[in-house]
N, C-alpha and C positions, 0 to 999 in steps of 0.2 A: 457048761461052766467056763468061767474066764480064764486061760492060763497066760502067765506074763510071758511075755517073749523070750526065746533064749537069746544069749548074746554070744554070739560065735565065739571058743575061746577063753570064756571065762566060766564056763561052769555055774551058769546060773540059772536055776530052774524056778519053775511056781514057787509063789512066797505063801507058805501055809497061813498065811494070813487071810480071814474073809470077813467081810465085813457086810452086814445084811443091811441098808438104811433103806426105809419108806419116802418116798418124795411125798410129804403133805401137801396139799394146799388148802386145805380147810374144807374143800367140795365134797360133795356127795362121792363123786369115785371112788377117791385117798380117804373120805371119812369111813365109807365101807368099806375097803382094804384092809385098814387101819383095825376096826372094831372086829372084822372076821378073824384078822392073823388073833388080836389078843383073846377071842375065844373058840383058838385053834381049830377055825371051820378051812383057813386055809394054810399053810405053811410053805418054808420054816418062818418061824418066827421071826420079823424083825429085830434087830441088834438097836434099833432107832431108829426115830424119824425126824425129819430135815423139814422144817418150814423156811422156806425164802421169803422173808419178807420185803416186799416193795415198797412197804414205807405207804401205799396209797390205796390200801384196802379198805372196803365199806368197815363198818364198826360191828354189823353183825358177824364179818369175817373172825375178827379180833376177840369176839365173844364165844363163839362156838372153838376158838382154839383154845381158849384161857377154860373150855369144859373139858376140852381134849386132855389137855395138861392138867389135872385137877387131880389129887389121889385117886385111886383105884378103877379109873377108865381106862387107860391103857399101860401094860406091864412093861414096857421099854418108854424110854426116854424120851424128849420132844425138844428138837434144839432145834434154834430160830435162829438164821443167819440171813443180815442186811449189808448192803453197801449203800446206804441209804435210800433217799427217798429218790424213786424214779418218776416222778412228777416230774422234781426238783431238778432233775438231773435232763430232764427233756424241755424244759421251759428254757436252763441254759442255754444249751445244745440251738435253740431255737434262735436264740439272742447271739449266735457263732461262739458262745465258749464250750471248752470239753474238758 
């Protein structure tokens, strides 16, 4: 288990805070992760799972996560976080802007 660093002097130990997130990515791996923890073949249970989205995943991608996220597939959360599209951001990148 993770504990936070002391900091010489100020008295500061592990923050009882834990926080359990899944890295989804929609794949077979994080899908079976994902469907074992919600029927507790493995634990502890996820607190959540984190989809990154890159903005430039096929649409089967974007389909099998909107079943992920659907009532009663999985008992924790499914939050989706973007900084947009990295296509977008590498086409730039190609053209010298960042």
């Amino acid at each position: 288990m993770f504990n936070a660093p002391h900091v010489a002097g100020e008295g500061i130990g592990p923050s009882p805070i834990r926080l359990r997130a899944l890295s989804l990515g929609a794949g077979v791996q994080s899908t079976t992760m994902a469907l074992m923890a919600a029927h507790e073949e493995i634990g502890p249970m996820p607190d959540c799972a984190i989809f990154a989205d890159t903005g430039w995943e096929p649409k089967a991608v974007y389909d099998h996560l909107a079943w992920l996220m659907s009532p009663n597939v999985l008992p924790f959360p499914v939050y989706t976080v973007s900084a947009g599209s990295i296509r977008d951001q590498l086409l730039a990148a190609g053209n010298g802007n960042r």
